[in-house]
PyMOL Python script that loads the backbone (N, CA, C, O; Angstrom):
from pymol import cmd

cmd.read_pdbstr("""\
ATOM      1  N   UNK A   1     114.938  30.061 107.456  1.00  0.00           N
ATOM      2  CA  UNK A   1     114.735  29.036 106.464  1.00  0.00           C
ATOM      3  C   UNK A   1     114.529  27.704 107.198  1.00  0.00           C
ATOM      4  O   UNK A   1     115.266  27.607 108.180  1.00  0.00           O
ATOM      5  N   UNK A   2     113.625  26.519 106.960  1.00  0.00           N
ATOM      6  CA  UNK A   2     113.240  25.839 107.063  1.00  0.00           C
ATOM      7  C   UNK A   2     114.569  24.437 107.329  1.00  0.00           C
ATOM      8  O   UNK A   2     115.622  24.184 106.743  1.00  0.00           O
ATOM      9  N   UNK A   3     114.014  23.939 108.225  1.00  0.00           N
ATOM     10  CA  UNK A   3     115.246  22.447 107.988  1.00  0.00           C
ATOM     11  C   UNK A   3     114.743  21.172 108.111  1.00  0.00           C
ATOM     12  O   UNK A   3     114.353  20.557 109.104  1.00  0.00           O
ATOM     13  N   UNK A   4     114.839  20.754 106.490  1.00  0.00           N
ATOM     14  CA  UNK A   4     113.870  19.158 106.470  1.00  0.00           C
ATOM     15  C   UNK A   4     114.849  18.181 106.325  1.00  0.00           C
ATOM     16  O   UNK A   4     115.783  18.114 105.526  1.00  0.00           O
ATOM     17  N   UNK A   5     114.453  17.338 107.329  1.00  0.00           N
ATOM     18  CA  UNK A   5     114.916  15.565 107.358  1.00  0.00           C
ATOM     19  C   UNK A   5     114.858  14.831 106.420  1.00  0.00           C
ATOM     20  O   UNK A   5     113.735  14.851 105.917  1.00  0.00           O
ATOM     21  N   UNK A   6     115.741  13.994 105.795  1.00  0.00           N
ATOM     22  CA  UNK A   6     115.264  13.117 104.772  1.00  0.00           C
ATOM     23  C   UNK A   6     116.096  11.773 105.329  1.00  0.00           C
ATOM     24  O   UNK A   6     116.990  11.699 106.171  1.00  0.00           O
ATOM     25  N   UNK A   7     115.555  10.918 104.661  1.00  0.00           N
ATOM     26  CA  UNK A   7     116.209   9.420 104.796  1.00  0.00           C
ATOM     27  C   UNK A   7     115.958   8.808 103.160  1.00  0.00           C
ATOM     28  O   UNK A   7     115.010   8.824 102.375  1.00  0.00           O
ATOM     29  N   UNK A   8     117.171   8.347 103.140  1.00  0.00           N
ATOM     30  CA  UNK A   8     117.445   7.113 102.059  1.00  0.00           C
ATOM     31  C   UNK A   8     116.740   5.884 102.282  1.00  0.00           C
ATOM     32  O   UNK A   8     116.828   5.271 103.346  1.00  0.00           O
ATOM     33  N   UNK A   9     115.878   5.417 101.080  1.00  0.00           N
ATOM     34  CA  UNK A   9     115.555   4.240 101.067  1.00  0.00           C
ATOM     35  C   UNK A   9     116.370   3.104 100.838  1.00  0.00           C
ATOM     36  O   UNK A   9     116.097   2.013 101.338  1.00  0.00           O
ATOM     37  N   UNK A  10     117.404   3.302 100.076  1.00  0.00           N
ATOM     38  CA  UNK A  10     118.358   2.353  99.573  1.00  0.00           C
ATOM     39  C   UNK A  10     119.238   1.812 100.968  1.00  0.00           C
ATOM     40  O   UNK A  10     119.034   0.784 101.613  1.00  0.00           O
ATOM     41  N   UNK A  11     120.349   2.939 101.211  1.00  0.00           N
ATOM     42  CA  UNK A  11     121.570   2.468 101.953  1.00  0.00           C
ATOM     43  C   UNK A  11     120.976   3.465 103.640  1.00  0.00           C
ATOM     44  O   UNK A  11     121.801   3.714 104.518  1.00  0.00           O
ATOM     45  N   UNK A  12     119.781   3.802 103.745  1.00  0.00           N
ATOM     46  CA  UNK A  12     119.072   4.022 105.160  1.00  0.00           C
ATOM     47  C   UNK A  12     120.170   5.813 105.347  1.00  0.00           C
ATOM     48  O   UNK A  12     119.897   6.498 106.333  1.00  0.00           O
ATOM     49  N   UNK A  13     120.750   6.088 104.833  1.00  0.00           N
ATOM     50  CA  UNK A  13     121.344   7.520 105.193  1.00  0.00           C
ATOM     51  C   UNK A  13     120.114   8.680 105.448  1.00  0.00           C
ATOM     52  O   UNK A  13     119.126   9.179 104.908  1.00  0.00           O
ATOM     53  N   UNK A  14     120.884   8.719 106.604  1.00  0.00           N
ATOM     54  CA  UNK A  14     119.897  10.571 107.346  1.00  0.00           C
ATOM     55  C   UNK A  14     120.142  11.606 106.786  1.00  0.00           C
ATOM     56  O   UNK A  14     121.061  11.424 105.988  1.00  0.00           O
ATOM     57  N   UNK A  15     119.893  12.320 106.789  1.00  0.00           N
ATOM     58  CA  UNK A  15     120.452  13.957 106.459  1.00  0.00           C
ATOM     59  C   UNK A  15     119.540  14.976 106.597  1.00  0.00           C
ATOM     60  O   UNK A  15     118.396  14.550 106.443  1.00  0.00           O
ATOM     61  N   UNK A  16     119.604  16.381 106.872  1.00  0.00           N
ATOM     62  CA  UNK A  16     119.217  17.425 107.273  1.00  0.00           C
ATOM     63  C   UNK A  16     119.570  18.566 106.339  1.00  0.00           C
ATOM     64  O   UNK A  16     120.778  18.791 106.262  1.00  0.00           O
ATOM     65  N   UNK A  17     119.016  19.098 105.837  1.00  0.00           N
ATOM     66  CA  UNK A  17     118.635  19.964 104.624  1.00  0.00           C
ATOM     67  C   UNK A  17     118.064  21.379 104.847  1.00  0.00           C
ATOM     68  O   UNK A  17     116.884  21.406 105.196  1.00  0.00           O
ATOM     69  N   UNK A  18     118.663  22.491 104.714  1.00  0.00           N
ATOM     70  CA  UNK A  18     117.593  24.148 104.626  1.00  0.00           C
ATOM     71  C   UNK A  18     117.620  24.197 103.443  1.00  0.00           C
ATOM     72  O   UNK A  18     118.395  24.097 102.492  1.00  0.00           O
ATOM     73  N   UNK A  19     116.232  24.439 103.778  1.00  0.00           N
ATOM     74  CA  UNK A  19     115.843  24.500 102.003  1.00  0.00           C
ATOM     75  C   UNK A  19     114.356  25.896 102.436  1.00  0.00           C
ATOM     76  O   UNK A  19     113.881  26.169 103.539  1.00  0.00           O
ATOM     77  N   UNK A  20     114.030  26.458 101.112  1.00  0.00           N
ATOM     78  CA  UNK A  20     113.036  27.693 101.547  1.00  0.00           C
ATOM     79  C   UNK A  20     111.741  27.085 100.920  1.00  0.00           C
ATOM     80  O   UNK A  20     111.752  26.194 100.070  1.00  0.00           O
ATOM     81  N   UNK A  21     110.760  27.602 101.378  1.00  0.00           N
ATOM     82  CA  UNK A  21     109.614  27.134 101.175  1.00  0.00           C
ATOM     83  C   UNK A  21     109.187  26.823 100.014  1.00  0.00           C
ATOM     84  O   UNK A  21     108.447  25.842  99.941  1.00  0.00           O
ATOM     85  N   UNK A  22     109.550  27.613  98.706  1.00  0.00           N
ATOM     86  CA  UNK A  22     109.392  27.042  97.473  1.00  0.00           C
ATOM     87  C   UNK A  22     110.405  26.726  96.636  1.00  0.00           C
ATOM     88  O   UNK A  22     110.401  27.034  95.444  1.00  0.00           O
ATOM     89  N   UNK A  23     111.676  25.858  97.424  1.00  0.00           N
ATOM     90  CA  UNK A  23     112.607  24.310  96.750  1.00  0.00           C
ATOM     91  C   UNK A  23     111.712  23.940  96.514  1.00  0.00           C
ATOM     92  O   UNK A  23     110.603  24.297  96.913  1.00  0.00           O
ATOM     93  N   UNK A  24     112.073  22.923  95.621  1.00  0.00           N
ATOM     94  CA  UNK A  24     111.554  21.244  95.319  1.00  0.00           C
ATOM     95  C   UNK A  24     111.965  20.483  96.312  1.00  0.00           C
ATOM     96  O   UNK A  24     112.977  20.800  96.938  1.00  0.00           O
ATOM     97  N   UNK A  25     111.231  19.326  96.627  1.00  0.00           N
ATOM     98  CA  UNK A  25     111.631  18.164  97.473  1.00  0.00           C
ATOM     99  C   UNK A  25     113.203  17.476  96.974  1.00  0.00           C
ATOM    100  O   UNK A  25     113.489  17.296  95.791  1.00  0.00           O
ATOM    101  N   UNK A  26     113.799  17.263  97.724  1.00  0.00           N
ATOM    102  CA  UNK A  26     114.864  16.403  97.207  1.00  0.00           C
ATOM    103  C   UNK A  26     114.387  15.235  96.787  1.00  0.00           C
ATOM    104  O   UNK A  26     113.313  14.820  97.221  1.00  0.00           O
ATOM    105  N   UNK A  27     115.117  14.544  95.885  1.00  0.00           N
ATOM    106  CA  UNK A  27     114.695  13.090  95.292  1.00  0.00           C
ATOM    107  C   UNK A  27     115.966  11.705  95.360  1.00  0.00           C
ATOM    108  O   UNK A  27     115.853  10.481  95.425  1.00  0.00           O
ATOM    109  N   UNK A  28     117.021  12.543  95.310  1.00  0.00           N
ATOM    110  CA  UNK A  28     118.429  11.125  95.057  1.00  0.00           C
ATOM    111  C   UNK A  28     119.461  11.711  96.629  1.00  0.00           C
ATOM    112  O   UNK A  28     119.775  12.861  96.938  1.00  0.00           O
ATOM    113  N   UNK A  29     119.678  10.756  97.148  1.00  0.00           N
ATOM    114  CA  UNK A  29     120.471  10.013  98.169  1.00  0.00           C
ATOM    115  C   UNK A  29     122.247  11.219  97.753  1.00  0.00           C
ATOM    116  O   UNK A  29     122.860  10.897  96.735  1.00  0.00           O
ATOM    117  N   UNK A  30     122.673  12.130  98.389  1.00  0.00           N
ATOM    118  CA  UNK A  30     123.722  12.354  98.208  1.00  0.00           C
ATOM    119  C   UNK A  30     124.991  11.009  98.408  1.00  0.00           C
ATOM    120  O   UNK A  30     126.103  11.338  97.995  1.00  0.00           O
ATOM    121  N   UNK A  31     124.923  10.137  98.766  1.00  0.00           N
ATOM    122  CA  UNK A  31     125.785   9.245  99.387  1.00  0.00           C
ATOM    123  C   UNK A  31     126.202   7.804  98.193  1.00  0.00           C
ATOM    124  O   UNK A  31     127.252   7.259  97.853  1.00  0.00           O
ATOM    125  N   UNK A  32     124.591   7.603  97.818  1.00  0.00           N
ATOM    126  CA  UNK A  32     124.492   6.594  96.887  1.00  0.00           C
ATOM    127  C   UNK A  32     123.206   7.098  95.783  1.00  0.00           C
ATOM    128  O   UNK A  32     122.802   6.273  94.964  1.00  0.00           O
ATOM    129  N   UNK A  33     122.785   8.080  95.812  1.00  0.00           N
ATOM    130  CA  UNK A  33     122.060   8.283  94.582  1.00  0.00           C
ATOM    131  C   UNK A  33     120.494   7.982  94.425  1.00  0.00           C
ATOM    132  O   UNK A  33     119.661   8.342  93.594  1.00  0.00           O
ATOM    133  N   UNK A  34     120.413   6.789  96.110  1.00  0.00           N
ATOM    134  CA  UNK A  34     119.367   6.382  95.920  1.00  0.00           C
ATOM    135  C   UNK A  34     118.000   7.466  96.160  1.00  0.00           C
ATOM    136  O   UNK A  34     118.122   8.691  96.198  1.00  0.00           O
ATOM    137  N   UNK A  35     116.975   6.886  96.277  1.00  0.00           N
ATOM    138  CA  UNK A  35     115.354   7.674  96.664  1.00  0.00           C
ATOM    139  C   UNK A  35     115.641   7.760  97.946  1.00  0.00           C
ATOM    140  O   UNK A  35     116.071   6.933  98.750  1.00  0.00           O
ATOM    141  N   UNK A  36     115.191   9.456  98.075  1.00  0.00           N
ATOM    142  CA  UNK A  36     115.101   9.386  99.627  1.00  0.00           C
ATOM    143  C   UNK A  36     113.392  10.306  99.815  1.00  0.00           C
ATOM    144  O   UNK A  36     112.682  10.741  98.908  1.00  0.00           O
ATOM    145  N   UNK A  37     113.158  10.353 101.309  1.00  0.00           N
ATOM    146  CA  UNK A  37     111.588  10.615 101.426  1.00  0.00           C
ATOM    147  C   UNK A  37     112.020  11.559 102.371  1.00  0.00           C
ATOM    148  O   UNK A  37     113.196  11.600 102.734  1.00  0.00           O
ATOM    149  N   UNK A  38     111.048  12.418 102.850  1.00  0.00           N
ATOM    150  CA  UNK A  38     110.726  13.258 104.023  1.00  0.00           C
ATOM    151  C   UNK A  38     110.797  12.473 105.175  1.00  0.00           C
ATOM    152  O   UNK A  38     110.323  11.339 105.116  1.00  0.00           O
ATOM    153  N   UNK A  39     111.318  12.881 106.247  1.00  0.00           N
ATOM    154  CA  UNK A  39     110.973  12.297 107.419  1.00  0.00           C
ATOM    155  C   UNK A  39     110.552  13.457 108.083  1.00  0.00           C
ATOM    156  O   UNK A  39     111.193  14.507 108.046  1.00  0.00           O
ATOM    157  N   UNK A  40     109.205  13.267 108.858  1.00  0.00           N
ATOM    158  CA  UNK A  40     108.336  14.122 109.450  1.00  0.00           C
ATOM    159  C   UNK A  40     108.341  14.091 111.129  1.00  0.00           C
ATOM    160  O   UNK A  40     107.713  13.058 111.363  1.00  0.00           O
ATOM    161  N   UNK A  41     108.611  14.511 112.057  1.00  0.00           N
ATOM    162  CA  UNK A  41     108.872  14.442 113.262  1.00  0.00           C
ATOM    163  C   UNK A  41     107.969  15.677 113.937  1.00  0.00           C
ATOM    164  O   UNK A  41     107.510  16.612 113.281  1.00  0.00           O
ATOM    165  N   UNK A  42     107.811  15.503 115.323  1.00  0.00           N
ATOM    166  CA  UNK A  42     107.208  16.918 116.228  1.00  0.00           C
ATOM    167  C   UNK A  42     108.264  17.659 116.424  1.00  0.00           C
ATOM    168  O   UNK A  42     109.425  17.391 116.734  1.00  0.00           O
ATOM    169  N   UNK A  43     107.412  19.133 116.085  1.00  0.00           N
ATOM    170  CA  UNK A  43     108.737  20.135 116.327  1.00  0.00           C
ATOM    171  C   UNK A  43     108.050  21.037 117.448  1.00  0.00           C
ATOM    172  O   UNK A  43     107.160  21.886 117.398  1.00  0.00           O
ATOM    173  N   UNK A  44     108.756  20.554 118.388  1.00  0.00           N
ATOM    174  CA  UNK A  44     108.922  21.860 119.475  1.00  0.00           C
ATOM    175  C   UNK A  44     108.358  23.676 118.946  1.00  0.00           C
ATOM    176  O   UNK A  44     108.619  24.038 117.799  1.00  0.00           O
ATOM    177  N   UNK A  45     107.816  24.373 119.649  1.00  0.00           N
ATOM    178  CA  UNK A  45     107.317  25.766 119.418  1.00  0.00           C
ATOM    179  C   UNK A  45     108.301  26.668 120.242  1.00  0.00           C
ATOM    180  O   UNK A  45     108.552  26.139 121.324  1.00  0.00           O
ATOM    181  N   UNK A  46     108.818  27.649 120.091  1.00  0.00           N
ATOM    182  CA  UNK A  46     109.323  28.617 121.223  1.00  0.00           C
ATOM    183  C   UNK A  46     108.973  30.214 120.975  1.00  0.00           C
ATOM    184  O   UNK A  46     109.999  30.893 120.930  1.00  0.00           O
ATOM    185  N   UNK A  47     108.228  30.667 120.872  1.00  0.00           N
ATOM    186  CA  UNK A  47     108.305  32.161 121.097  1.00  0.00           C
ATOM    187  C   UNK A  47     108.924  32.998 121.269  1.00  0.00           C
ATOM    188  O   UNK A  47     108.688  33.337 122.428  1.00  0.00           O
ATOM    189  N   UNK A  48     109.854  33.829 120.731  1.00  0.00           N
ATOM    190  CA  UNK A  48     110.548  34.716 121.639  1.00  0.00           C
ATOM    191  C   UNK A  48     110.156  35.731 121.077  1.00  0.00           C
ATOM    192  O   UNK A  48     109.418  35.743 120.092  1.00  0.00           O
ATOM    193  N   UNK A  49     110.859  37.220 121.961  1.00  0.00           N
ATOM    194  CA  UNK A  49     110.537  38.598 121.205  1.00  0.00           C
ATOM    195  C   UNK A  49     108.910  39.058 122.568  1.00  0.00           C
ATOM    196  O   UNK A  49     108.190  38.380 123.301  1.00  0.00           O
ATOM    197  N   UNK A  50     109.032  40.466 122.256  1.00  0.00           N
ATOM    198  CA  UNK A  50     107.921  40.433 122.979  1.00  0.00           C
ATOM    199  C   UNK A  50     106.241  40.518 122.502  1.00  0.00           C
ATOM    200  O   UNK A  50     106.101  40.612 121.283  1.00  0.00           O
ATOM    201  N   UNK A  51     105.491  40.506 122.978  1.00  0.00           N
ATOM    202  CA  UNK A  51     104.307  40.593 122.322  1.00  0.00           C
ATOM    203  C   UNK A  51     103.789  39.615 122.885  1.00  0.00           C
ATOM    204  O   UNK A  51     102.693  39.914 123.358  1.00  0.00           O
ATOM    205  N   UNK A  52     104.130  38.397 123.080  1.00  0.00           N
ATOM    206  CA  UNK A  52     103.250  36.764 123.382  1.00  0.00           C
ATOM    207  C   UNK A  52     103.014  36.488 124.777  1.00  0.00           C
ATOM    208  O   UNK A  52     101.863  36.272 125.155  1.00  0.00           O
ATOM    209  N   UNK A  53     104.346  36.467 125.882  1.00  0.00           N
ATOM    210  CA  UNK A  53     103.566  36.268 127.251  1.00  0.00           C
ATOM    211  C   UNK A  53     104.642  37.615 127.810  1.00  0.00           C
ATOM    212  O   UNK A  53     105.578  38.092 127.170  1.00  0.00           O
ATOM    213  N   UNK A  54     104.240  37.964 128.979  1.00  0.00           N
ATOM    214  CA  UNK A  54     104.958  38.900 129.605  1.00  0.00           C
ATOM    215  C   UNK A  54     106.059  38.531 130.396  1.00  0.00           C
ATOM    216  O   UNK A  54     106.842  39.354 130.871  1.00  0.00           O
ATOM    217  N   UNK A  55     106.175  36.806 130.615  1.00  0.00           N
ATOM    218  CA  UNK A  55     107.482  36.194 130.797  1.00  0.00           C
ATOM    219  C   UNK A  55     108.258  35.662 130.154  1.00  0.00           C
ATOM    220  O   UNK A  55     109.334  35.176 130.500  1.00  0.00           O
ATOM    221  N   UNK A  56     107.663  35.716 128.905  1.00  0.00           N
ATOM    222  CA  UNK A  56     108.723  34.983 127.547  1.00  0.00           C
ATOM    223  C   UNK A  56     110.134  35.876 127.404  1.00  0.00           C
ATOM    224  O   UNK A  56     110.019  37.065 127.107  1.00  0.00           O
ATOM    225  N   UNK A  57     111.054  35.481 127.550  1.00  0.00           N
ATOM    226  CA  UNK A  57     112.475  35.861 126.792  1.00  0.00           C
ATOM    227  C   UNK A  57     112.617  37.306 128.022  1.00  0.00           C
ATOM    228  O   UNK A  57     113.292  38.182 127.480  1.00  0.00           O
ATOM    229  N   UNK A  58     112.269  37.642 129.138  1.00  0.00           N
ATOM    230  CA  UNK A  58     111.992  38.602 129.773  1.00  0.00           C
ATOM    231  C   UNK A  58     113.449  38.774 130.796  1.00  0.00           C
ATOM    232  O   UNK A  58     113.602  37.838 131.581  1.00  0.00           O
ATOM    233  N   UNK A  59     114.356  39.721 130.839  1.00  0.00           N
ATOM    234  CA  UNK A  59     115.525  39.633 131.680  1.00  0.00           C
ATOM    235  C   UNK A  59     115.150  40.140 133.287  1.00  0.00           C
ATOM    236  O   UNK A  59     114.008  40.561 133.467  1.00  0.00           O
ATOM    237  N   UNK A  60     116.013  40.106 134.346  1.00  0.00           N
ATOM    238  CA  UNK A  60     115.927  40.313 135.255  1.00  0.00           C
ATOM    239  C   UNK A  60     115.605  41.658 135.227  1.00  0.00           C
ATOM    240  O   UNK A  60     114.666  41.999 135.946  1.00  0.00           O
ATOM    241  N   UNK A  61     116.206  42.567 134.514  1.00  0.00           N
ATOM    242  CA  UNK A  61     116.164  43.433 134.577  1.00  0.00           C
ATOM    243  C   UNK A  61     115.425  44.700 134.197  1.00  0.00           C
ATOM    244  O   UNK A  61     115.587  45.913 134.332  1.00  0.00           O
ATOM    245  N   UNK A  62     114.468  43.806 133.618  1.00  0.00           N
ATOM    246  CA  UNK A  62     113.572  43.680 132.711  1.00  0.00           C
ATOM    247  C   UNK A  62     112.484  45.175 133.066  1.00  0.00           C
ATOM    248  O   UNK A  62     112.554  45.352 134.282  1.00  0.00           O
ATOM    249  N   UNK A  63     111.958  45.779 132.703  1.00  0.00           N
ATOM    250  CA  UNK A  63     110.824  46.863 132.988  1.00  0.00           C
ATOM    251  C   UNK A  63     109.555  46.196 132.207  1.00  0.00           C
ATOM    252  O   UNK A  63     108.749  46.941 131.650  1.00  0.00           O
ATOM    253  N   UNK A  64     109.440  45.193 132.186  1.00  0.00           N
ATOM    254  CA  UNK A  64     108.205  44.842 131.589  1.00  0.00           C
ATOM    255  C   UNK A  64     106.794  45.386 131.738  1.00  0.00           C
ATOM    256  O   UNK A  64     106.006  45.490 130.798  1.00  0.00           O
ATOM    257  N   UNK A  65     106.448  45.851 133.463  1.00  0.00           N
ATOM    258  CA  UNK A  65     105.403  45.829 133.755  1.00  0.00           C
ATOM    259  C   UNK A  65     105.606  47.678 133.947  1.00  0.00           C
ATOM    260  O   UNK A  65     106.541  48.299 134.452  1.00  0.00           O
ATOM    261  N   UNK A  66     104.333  48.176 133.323  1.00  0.00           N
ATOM    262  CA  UNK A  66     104.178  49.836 133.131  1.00  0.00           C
ATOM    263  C   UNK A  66     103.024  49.834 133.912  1.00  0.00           C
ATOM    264  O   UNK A  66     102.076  49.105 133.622  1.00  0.00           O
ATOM    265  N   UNK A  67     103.008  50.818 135.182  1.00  0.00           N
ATOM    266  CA  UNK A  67     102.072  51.077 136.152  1.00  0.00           C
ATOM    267  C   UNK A  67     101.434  51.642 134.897  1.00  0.00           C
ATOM    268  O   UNK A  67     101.994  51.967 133.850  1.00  0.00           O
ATOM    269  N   UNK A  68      99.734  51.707 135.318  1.00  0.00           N
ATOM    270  CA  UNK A  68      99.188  52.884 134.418  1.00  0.00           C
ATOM    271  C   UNK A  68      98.913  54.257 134.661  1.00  0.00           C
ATOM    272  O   UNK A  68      98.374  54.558 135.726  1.00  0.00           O
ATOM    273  N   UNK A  69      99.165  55.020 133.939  1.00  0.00           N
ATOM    274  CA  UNK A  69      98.788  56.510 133.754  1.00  0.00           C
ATOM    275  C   UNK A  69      98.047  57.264 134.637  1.00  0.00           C
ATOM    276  O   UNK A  69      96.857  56.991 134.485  1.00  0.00           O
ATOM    277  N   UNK A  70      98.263  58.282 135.687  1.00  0.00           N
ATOM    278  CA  UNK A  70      97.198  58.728 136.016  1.00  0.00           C
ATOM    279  C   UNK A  70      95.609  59.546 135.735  1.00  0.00           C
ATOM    280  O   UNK A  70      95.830  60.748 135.592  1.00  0.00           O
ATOM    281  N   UNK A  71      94.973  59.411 135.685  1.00  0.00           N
ATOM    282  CA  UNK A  71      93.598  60.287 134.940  1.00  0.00           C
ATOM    283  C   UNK A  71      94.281  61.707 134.767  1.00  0.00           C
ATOM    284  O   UNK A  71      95.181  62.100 135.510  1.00  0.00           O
ATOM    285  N   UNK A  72      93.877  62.275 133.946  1.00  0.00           N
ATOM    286  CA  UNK A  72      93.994  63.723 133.680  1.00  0.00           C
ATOM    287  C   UNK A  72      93.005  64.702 134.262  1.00  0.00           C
ATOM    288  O   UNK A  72      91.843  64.736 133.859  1.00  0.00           O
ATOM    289  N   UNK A  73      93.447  65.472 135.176  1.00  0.00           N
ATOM    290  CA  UNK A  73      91.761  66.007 136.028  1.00  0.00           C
ATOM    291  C   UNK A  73      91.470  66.986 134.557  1.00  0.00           C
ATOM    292  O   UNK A  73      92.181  67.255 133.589  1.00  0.00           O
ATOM    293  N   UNK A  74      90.311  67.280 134.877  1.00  0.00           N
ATOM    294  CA  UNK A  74      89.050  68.092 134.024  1.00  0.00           C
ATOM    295  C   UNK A  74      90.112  69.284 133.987  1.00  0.00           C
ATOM    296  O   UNK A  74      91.031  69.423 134.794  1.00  0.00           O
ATOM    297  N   UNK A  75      89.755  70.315 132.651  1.00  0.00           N
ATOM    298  CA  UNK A  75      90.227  71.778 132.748  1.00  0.00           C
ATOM    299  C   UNK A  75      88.820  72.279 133.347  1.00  0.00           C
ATOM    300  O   UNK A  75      87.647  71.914 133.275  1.00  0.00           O
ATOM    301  N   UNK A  76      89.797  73.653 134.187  1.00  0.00           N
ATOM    302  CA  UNK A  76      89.205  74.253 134.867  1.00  0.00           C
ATOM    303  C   UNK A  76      87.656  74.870 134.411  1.00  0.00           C
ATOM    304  O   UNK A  76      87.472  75.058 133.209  1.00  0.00           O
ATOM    305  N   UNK A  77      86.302  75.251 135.594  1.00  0.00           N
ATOM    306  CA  UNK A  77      85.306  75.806 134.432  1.00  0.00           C
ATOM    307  C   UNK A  77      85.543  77.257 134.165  1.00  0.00           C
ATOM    308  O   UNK A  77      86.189  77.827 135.045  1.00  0.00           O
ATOM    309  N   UNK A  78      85.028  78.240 132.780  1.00  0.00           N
ATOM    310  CA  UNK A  78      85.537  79.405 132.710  1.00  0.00           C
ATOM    311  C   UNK A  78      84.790  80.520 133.441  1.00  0.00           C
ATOM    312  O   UNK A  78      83.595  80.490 133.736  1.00  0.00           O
ATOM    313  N   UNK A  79      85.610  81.459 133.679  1.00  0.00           N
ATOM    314  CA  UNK A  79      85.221  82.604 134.804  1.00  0.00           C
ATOM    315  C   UNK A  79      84.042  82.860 134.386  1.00  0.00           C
ATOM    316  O   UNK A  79      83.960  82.609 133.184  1.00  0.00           O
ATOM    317  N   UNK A  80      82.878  83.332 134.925  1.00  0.00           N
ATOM    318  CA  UNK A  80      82.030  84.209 134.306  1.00  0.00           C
ATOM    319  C   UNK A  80      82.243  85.663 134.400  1.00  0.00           C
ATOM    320  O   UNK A  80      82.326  86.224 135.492  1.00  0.00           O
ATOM    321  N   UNK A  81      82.342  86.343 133.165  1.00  0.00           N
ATOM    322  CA  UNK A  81      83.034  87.507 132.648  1.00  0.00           C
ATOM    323  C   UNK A  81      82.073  88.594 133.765  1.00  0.00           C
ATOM    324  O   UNK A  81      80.937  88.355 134.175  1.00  0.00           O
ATOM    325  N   UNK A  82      82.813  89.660 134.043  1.00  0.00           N
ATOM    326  CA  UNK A  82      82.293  90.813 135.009  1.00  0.00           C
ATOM    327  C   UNK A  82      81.736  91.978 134.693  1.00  0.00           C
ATOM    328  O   UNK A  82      82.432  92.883 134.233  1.00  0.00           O
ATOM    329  N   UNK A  83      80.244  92.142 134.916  1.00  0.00           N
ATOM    330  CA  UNK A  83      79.272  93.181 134.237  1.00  0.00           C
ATOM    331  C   UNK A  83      79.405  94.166 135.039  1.00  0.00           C
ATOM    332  O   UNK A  83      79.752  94.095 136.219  1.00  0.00           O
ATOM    333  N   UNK A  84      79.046  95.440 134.230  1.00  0.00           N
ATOM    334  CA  UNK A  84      79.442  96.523 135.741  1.00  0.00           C
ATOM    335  C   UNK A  84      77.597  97.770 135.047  1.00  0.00           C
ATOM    336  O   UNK A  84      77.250  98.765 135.683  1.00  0.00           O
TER     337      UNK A  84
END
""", "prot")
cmd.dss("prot")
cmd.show_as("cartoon", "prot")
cmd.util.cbc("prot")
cmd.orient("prot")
């Protein structure tokens, strides 16, 4: 779930809020009641889990890297059957 910033216009109070994607915006100041707005900031990205780089979230111990497979030789060709 999501965590949005707000600030009070009235008495300047911060606060930090989870709320899910379809809340409503908050509108009144828990503190004094007043209007408060979004505050919008850069949010950092982090990735984890695998799938994205082959060093993301990766332990020492890690088996990340799988040599590949050797070819499968051909099956053999079949005898040719013996006429007498």
């Amino acid at each position: 779930m999501p965590t949005y910033q707000y600030a009070c216009s009235a008495c300047g109070h911060e606060f930090e809020v989870f709320q899910a994607f379809s809340d409503d915006s908050l509108t009144a100041c828990p503190e004094c009641k007043g209007e408060v707005r979004k505050v919008y900031s850069a949010v950092g990205v982090v990735f984890k889990g695998s799938g994205f780089y082959k060093t993301d979230s990766a332990g020492k111990s890690s088996s990340a890297v799988i040599p590949p497979a050797a070819p499968t030789p051909p099956p053999p060709a079949p005898k040719p059957a013996a006429t007498e």
